[in-house]
C-alpha positions in Angstrom: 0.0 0.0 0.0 2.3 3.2 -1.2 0.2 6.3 0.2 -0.8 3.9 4.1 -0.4 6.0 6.4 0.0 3.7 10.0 -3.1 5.3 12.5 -2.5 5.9 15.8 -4.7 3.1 16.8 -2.8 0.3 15.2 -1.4 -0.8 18.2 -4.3 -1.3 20.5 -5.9 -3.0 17.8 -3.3 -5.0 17.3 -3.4 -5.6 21.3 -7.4 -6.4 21.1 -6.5 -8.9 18.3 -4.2 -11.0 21.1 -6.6 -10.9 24.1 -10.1 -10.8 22.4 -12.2 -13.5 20.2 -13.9 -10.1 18.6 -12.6 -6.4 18.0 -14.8 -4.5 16.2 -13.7 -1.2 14.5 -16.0 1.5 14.0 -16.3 4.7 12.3 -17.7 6.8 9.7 -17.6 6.0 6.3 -14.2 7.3 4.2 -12.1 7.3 7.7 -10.1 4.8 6.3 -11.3 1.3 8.2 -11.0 -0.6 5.4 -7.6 0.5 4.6 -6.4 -0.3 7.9 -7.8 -3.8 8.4 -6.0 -5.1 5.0 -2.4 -3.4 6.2 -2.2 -4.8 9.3 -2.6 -8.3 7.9 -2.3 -8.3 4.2 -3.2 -12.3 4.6 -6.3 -12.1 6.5 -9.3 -13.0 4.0 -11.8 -10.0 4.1 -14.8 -9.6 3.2 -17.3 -6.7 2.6 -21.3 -7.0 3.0 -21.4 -4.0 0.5 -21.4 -6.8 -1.7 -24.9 -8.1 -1.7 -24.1 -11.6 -2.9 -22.5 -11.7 0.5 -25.1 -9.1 2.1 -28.2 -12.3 1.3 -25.5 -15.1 2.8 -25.4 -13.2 5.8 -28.9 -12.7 6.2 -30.0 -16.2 5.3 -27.2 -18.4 6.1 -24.8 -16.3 8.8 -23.2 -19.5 9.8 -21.6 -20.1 6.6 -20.0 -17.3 6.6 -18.1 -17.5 9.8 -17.1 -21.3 9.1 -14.0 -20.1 8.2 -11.8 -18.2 10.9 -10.1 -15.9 11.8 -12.0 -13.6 8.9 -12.2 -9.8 8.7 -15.7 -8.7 7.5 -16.9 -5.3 6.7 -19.9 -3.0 7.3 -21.6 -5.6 9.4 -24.0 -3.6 10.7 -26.3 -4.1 7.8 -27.0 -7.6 8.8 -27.7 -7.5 12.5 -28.5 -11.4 12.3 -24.8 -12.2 11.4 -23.8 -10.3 14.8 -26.1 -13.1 16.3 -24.5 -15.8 14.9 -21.1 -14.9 15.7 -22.2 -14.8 19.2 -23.1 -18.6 18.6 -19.8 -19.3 16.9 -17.8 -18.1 20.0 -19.2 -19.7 22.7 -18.6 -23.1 20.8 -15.2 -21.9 20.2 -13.3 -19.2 21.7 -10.2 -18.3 20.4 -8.7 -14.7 20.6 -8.4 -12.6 16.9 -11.0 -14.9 14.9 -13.2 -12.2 14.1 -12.4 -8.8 13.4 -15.5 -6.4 12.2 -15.5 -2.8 11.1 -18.9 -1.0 10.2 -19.5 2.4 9.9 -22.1 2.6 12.3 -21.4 2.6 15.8 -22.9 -0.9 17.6 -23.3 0.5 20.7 -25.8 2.6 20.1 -27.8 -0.4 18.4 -29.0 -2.1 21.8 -29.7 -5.4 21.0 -26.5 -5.9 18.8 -24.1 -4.5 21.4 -25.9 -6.8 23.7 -25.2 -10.1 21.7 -22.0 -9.5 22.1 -21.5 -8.6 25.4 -18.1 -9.9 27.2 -17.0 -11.3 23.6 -15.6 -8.0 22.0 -14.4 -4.9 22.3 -15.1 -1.5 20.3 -12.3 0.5 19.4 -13.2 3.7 17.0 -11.6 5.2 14.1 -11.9 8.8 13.9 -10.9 10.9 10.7 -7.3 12.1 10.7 -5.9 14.9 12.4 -3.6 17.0 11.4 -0.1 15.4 13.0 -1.5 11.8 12.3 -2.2 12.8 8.9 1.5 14.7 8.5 3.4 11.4 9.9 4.9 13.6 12.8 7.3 11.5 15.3 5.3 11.1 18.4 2.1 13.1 17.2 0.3 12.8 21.0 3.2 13.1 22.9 2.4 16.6 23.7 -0.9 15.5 25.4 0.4 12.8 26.9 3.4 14.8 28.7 0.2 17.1 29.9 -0.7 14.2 32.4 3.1 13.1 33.6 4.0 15.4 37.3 7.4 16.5 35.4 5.6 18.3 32.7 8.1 21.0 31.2 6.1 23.4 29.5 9.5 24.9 27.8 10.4 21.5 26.9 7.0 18.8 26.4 5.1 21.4 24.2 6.2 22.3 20.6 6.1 26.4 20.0 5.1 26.6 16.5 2.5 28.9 14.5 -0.9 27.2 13.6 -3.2 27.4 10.9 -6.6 26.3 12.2 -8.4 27.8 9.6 -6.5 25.7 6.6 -7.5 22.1 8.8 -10.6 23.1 9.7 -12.2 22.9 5.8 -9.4 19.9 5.1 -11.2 17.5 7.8 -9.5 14.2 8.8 -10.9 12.2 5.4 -8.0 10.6 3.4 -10.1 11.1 0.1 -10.5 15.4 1.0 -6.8 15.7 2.3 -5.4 14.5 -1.1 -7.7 16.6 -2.8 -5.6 19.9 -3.0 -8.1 23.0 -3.8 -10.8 24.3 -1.9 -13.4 24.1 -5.3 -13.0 20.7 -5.4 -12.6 19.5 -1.7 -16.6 21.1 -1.6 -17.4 19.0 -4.5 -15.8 16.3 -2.4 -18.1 16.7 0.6 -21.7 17.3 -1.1 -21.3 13.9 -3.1 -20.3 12.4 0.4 -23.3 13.9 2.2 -25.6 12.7 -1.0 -23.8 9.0 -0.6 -24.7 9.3 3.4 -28.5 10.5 2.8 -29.1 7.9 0.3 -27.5 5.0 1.1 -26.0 4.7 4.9 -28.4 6.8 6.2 -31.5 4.1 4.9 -29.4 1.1 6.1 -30.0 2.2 9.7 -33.7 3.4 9.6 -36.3 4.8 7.1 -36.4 8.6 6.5 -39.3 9.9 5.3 -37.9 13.2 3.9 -34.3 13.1 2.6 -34.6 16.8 2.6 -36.0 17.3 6.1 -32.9 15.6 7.4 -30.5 17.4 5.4 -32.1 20.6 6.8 -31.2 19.3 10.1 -27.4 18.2 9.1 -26.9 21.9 8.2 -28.8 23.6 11.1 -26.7 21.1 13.8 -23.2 22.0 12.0 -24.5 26.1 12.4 -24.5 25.2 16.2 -20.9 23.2 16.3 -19.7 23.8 19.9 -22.8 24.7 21.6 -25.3 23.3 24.0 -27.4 21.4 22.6 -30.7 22.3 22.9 -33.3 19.9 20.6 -36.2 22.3 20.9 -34.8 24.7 19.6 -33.2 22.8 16.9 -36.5 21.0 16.1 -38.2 24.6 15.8 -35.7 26.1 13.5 -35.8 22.8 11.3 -39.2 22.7 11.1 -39.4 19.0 12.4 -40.9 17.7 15.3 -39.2 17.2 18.6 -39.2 13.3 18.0 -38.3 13.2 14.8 -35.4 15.6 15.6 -34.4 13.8 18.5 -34.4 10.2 15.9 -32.7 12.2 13.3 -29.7 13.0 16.0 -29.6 9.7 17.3 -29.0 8.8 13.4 -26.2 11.0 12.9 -24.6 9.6 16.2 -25.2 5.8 15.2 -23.7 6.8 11.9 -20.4 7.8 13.7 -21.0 11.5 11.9 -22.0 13.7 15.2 -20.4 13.6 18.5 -22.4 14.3 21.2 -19.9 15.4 24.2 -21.1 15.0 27.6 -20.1 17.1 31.0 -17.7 16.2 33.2 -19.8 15.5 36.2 -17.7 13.5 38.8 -17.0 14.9 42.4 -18.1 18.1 41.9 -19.5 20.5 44.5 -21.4 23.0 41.9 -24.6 23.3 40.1 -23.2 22.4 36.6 -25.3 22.4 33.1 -26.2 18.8 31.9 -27.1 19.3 28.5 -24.5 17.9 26.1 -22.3 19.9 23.7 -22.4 19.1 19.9 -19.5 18.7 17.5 -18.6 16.7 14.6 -16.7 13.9 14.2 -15.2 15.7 10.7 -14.1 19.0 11.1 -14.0 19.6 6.7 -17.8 18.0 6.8 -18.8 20.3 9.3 -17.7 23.2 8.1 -18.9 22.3 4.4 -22.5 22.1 6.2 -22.2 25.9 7.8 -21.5 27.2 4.1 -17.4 27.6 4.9 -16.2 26.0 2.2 -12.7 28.2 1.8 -11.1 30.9 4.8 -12.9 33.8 3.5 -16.3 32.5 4.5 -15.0 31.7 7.7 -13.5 35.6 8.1 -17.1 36.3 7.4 -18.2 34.5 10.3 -18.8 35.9 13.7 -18.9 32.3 15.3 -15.3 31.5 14.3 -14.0 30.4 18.3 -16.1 27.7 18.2 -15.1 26.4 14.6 -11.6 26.9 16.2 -13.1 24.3 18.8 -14.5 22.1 16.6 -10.6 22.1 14.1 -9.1 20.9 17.3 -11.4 18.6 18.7 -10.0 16.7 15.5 -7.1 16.0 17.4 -8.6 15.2 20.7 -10.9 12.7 19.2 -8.1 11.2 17.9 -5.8 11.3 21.2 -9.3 9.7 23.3 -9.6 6.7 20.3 -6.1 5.9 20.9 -6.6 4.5 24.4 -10.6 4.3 24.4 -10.6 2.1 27.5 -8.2 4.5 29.8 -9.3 7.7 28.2 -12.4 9.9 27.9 -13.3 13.5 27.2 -15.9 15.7 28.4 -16.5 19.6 28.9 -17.8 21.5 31.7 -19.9 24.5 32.7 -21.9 25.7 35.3 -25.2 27.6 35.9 -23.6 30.9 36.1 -21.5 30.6 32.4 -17.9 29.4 33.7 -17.2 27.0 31.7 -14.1 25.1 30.0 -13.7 23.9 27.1 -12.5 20.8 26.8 -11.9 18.0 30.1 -9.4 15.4 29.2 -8.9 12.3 31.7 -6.9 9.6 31.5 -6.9 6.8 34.8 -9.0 9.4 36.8 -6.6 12.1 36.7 -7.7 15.1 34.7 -6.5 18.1 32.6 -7.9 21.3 31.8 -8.2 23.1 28.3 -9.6 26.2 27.3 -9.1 27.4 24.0 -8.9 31.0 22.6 -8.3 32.5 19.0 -6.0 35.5 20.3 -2.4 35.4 21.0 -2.8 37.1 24.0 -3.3 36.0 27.5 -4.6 37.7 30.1 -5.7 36.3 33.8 -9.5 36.4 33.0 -9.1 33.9 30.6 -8.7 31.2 33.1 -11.8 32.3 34.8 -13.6 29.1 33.7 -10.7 27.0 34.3 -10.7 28.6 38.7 -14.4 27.7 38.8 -14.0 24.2 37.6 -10.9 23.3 40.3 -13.1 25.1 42.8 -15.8 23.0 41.8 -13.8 19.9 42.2 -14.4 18.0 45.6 -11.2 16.1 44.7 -8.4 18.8 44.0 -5.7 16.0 43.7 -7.5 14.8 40.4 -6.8 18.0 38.4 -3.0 17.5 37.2 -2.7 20.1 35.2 -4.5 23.3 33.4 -4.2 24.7 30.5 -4.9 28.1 28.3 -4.4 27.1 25.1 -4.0 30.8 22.6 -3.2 31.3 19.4 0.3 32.8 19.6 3.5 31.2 20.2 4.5 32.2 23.5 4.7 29.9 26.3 4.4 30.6 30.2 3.6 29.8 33.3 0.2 31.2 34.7 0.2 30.2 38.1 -0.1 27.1 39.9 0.0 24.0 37.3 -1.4 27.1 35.0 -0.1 27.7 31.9 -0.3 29.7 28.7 0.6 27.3 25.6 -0.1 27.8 21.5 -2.4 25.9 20.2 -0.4 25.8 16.5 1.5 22.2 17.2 -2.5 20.5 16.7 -2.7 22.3 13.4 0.5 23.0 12.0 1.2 25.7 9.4 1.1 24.0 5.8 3.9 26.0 4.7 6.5 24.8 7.8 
């Protein structure tokens, strides 16, 4: 494979493969699952249930296809009753690495499949790219990860270089859109790949009555990228109902297109706000939605710190994925608007980002970041906070404070 790039989570799969009888990859469509699965064993027969010869063996005789082991298969959530019959095949015969699934819906949020396979696999995610995976950088995380060690060097564990959010932000993490190298035709890119979604993913997981109606609400959800969700108001300005607006999410979730990230709510002393915050699993999709299909319709904007939010949330997906099972991410905010923007935790110890577009710092702008340890009933479990800016200056702020750029997570194209 000339142009594989190796992903960041092809070691824990590779680890799941060892331990596990099942390890199944999700993801959205065009992340690059499929690419992955025949690198990291060029010998392992795969097969794809986009093919409907295979699609109608799966459905009418599942066992056949799982004679045979170990076997990649593809997009398996489109026959729910092969998921069933894999549960069958390893109870008879357990053996770790036999099956390994990818899909591009995400099984947990179909109950009664997750359910089958309860205490038989594990569900590792593929996100899009980001930026440093994409560019093959030595160590691509390692700034993160030095975030969480009690040595941390701030003039030593985080890279001081100038960013170009706006440039990632339209790019996404899709292989197919990063090759493609002008703006004109990355657009064309994503409508076909929003047409594909509507009319064929989007129909695997559940009837849609009005292609258009849901459409309207992919385009109204990417106006409110980094905010509260709020599903009455959403339903409203969409002209849908609250159910059907609340299915039509739940679609874009199960189709591993919209993230839906929850507060932090552990050991905390505060009245915090529940409601999740939305983003996108694909920065260059999202964006395409709002109508920013180049940077001067993002200058235009007057929402731009929250498309800065989503660009780098490309990265922090990616950094959670890695190590799904020690890692999570949340937010947090309470009733009187402190808030910050993104809470990373890895083994119960947490860090503290929030993000702003200016190069300057000033003490207010860890406001949030003081209510939140404040908040904290545990102080021990905060390691580290962090204001992350958009110059290239970094410095202490106080206490396991600092000031750092942001540019390392979306590197200048032209360094």
């Amino acid at each position: 494979m000339k142009d594989f790039r190796k992903r960041l989570l092809t070691s824990k799969l590779e680890s799941a493969l060892r331990v596990l009888p099942v390890v199944v990859v999700t993801g959205a469509r065009q992340t690059g699952k499929t690419t992955l699965v025949q690198a990291l064993d060029p010998k392992l027969p795969y097969l794809t249930l986009d093919d409907l010869g295979l699609l109608e063996q799966a459905e009418d005789h599942p066992e056949s296809l799982l004679a045979n082991r170990p076997i990649a298969l593809d997009e398996v959530q489109r026959a729910p009753r092969l998921l069933h019959a894999l549960k069958r095949a390893v109870d008879q015969s357990r053996r770790a690495g036999d099956f390994l699934l990818t899909g591009s819906a995400n099984l947990l949020l179909m109950g009664r499949v997750a359910e089958s396979l309860a205490g038989r696999a594990i569900y590792l995610e593929l996100p899009p790219f980001c930026p440093v995976e994409w560019l093959e950088e030595k160590n691509p995380l390692g700034p993160l990860e030095r975030l969480f060690a009690e040595d941390f060097d701030h003039r030593n564990d985080w890279p001081v270089v100038r960013g170009d959010f706006p440039a990632w932000l339209i790019r996404g993490g899709f292989p197919s859109a990063l090759d493609i190298s002008t703006d004109a035709d990355r657009a064309l890119w994503f409508s076909a790949y929003a047409q594909t979604y509507l009319e064929r993913d989007l129909r695997q997981l559940s009837e849609v009555a009005s292609l258009s109606d849901f459409q309207r609400l992919m385009r109204m959800t990417a106006q409110r990228t980094g905010r509260l969700l709020n599903q009455a108001d959403l339903a409203r300005d969409a002209a849908l109902s609250h159910p059907t607006a609340h299915r039509y999410l739940n679609l874009l979730e199960a189709g591993c297109l919209l993230v839906r990230l929850r507060p932090y709510a552990s050991n905390l002393t505060s009245m915090m706000v529940k409601s999740p915050k939305i983003l996108w699993a694909d920065s260059g999709l999202a964006a395409w939605l709002a109508g920013i299909s180049d940077q001067r319709a993002l200058e235009r904007r007057q929402d731009t710190g929250y498309w800065l939010e989503q660009s780098l949330f490309q990265t922090l997906q990616v950094w959670r994925a890695a190590e799904s099972d020690r890692r999570n991410l949340y937010f947090w905010r309470d009733r009187g608007g402190n808030e910050v923007d993104f809470v990373l935790e890895e083994d119960g110890v947490l860090v503290a980002l929030e993000l702003k577009l200016s190069a300057q710092v000033a003490s207010s702008d860890a406001k949030g970041i003081t209510a939140f340890r404040d908040a904290l009933k545990k102080k021990g479990m905060l390691r580290r906070s962090i204001v992350l800016h958009g110059g290239i200056e970094s410095r202490i702020l106080g206490d396991n404070l600092f000031a750092l750029p942001w540019g390392w997570m979306v590197p200048n194209l032209g360094t």
